[in-house]
N, C-alpha and C positions, 0 to 999 in steps of 0.2 A: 046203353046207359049213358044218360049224359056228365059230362065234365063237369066238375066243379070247377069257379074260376075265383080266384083270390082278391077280395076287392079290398085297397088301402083308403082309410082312413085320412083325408086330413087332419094334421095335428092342432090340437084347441090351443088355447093361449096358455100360457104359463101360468098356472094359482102358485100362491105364494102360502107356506103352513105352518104353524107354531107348535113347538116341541120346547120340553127340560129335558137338559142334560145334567148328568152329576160330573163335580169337580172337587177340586179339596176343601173349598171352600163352601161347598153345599149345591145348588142348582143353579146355571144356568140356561136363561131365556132366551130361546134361538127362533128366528124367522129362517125359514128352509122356502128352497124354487128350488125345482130341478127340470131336464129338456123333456119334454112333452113324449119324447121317441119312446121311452120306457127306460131305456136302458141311463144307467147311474156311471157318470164321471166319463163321459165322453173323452172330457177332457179335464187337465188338473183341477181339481175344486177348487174354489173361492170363499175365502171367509174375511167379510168386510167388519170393519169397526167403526166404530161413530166417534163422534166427539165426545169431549168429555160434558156433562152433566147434560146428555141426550140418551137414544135409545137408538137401539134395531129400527124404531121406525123411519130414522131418518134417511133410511133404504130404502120404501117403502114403493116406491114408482118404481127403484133403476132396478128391484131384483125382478121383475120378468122379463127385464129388456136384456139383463147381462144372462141370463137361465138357459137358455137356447142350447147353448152346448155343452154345459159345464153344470156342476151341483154347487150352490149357492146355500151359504150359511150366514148368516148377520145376529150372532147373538146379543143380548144385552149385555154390557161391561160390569162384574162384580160391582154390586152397592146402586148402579142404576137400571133405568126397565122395571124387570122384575127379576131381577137377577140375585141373590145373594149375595154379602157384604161378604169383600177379602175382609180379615184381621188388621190391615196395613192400611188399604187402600192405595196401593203403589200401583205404579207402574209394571214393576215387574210381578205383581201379584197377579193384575189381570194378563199379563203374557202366559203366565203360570197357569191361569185359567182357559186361556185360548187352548194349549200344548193338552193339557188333562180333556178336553172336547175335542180334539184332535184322534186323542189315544182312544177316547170313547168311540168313533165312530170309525176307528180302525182305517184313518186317513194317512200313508206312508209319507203322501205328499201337497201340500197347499199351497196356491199361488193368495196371498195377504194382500187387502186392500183396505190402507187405512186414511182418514178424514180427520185433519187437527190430532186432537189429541189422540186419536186413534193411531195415528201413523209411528208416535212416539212406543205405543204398545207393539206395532209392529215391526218396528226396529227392533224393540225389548226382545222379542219371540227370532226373530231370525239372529242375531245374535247368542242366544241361547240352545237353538236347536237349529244347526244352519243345513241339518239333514233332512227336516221338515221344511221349513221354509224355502220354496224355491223360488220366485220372482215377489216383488213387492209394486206396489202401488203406492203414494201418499197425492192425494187430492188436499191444498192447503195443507201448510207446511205448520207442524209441532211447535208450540211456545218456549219447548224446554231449552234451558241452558245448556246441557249436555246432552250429547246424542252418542248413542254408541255404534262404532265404524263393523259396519257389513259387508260381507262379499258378493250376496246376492245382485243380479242386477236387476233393476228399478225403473219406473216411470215415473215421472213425478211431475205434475199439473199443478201449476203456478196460475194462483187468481189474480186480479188486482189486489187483494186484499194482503199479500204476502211479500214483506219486506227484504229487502237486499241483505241486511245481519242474517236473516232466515236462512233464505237460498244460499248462503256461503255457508252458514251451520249444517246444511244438508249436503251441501255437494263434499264436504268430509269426511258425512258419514255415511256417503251411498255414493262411492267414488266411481261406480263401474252405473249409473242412473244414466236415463236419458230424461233430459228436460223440455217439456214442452207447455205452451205459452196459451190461457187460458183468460186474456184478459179483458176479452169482454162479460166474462161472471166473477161474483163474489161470493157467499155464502149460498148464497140459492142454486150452486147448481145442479145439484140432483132433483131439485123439484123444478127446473123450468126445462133443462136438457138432459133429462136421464137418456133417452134413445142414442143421441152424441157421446154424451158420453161412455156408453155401451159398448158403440164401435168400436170407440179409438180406447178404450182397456179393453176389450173382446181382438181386438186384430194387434195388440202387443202381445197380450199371453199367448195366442195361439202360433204364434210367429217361431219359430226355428232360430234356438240361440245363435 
C-alpha cells in the first residue's frame, strides 16, 4: 500500500475583511487581516487607529504588510467610517470603544497603534486599562494639549511634520518610548511606505522587552 505524503501549501497573500462589532455606543466598523498560516494571534494583536476625521481605510495597504504574524484590527472611530456616533464624541469615548471591541473579541491583550489623533485615543485606552494595553505605537504625534502619562512602553515615529512642543508633550507622557526619526515622510506614509513601515513596527512588537 502506498504512503501518503503530506504536501504544504504555500501561504497566499494576506485579504484584508470587514466586520461590525457592538460597543456601548452601538456598532463599530472594523477592517480585520490575520497571518495566512490559519492559526489566530501568533503573536499579540494589533489594533490601529486613524486620525481624526478619517477611517480604517487609511490602513488600507499597511494591514497585509503588518498581518504576517499577528491578527490585525483597524476599526472605524465612533461618529466616523461607518462607525456609530459616541454621545460625547470624546476622546475618551472612542477609547471606551476600542476597550468594549477588545472585550468583544475576547482579546486579554493588545499591542495599539495609533496616527495623530489616534495616538491621543491610545494613550486614552492604556491609561485606562493598562492590563490591556501592552505596547503602543503613535506614527505623528497628537495635537492635544494634554496627554495622559503611561507606563506602557512605546515607539513613536517622528515625521517632518511633527514639532518640537509635540515631541516634548510626548516624551512626558510615554516616558519609557523609544523615539525614532521618520523624516524623509509626512502624512503619506502608510501610502507610500507601508512595507517599511511594517518591519520596523513588526520587529519592535515582536522583540523581547
Amino acid at each position: 500500500m502506498a504512503k501518503s505524503t503530506k504536501v504544504t501549501l504555500p501561504a497566499g497573500p494576506v485579504r484584508t475583511r470587514r466586520a461590525y462589532f457592538d460597543c456601548r455606543f452601538g456598532q463599530l466598523h472594523v477592517r480585520t487581516a490575520f497571518p495566512t498560516t490559519g492559526g489566530f494571534d501568533e503573536q499579540v494583536p494589533l489594533v490601529c487607529l486613524h486620525p481624526d476625521k478619517s477611517s480604517s481605510r487609511w490602513f488600507a495597504r499597511f494591514l497585509p504588510e503588518i498581518a504576517d504574524a499577528r491578527s490585525v484590527y483597524a476599526p472605524d472611530l465612533p461618529g466616523l467610517g461607518e462607525s456609530d456616533p459616541s454621545l460625547g464624541g470624546s476622546v475618551a469615548d472612542a477609547a471606551a470603544a476600542i476597550s468594549d471591541l477588545a472585550s468583544d473579541l475576547r482579546l486579554r491583550e493588545i499591542d495599539v497603534l495609533g496616527v495623530h489623533g489616534g495616538g491621543a485615543v491610545a494613550l486614552e485606552l492604556a491609561q485606562a486599562r493598562p492590563e490591556l494595553a501592552r505596547r503602543l505605537v503613535l506614527v505623528g504625534l497628537p495635537e492635544a494639549d494634554r496627554l495622559p502619562r503611561v507606563k506602557q512602553p512605546g515607539l513613536v515615529m517622528r515625521t517632518r511634520m511633527d514639532t518640537a512642543e509635540r515631541i516634548a508633550r510626548l516624551k512626558a507622557a510615554l516616558p519609557h518610548a523609544k523615539f525614532v526619526d521618520m523624516a524623509d515622510y509626512a502624512d503619506d506614509l502608510f501610502d507610500v511606505a507601508p512595507i517599511t513601515l511594517a518591519k520596523q513596527i513588526g520587529t519592535y512588537l515582536s522583540a523581547r522587552p
